[in-house]
N, C-alpha and C positions, 0 to 999 in steps of 0.2 A: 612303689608297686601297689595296685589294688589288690585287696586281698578279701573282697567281696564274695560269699557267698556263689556258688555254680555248680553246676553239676555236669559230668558227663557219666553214659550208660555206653555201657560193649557187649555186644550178644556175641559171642562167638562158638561156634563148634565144638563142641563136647569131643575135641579130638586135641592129641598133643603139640601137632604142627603149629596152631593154633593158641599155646601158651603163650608164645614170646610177643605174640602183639599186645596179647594182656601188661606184660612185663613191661614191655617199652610206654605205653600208655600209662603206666605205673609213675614209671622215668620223669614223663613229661608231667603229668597233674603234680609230682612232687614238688618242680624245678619252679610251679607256679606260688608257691610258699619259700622259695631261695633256702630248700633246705641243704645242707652242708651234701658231699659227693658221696659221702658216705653213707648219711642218712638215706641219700635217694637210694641209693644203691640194696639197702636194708627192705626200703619198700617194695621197690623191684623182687628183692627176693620173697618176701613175705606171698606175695602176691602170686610171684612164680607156682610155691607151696602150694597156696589155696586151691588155682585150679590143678595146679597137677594132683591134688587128691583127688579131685572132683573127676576128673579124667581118667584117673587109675583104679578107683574105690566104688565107683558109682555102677549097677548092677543092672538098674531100670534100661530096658531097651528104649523107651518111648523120654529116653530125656537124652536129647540129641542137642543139650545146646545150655550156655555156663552164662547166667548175667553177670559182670564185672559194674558195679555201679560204684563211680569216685565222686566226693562231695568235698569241695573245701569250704569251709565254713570259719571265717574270721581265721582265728594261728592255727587250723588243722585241719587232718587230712584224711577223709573219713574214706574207706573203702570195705564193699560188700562184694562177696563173691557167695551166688547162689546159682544152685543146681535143684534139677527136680528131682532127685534121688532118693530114697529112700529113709535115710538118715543114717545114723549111728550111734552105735554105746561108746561115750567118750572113755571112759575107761578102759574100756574092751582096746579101744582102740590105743590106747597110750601103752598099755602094757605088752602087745601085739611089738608098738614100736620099741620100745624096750629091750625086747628078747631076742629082735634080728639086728644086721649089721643096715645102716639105711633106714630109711621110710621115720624121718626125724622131723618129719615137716610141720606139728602142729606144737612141740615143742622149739623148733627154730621160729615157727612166726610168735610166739609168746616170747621170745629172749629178743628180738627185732622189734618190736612194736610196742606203742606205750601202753596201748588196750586191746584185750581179743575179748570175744564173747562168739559162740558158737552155738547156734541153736535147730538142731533137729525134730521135724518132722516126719513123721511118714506117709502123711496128706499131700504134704506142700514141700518138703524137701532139707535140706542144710543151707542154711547162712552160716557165712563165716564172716564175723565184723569188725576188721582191724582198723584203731585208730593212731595217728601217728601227729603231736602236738609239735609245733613249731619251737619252742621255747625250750622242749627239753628235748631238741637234737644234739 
């Protein structure tokens, strides 16, 4: 299987209905690195996570819309999920999730994923950058 270099981009709707294409699109760029069912399934979920924060969490009326960008790149499987949102205090936010029952999402994408990095803005908005290596599926 070629395992060259590619990219796809998904703009989709800053609404919920609107996750599960993300997810399936997950599915598929994963299946293109023949990773294990499980793995794929881990990225589907990760991915689920990201915009459903982005959906749930994001306050800015004028950010009506979530880029999903997937790159495989040789044994990995790079995916960005950004909004034009305002950002966030990650800690804020981690102990927030903590203290309720749910809202576990950026703790479950760091225990699924081999790398996260999260970087906020309040210009430009949140990226969420999870990568997922071929090797150590």
């Amino acid at each position: 299987m070629d395992r060259s270099a590619g990219q796809v981009e998904l703009k989709i709707p800053r609404r919920a209905e609107f996750v599960r294409l993300a997810r399936m699109t997950a599915c598929a760029m994963a299946a293109q690195l023949d990773f294990t069912y499980d793995v794929m399934k881990d990225v589907e979920l990760a991915v689920g996570e990201a915009c459903t924060n982005a959906v749930e969490h994001v306050k800015k009326a004028d950010c009506d819309e979530i880029l999903v960008r997937f790159t495989i790149d040789g044994e990995r499987l790079a995916v960005e999920v950004v909004d034009r949102g305002e950002g966030f205090d990650r800690a804020a936010a981690e102990q927030e999730e903590e203290e309720r029952i749910g809202g576990l999402g950026l703790l479950v994408i760091e225990q699924v994923m081999d790398e996260v990095d999260i970087q906020c803005d309040p210009q430009t908005g949140t990226c969420v950058r999870m990568i997922k290596y071929r090797a150590r599926s």
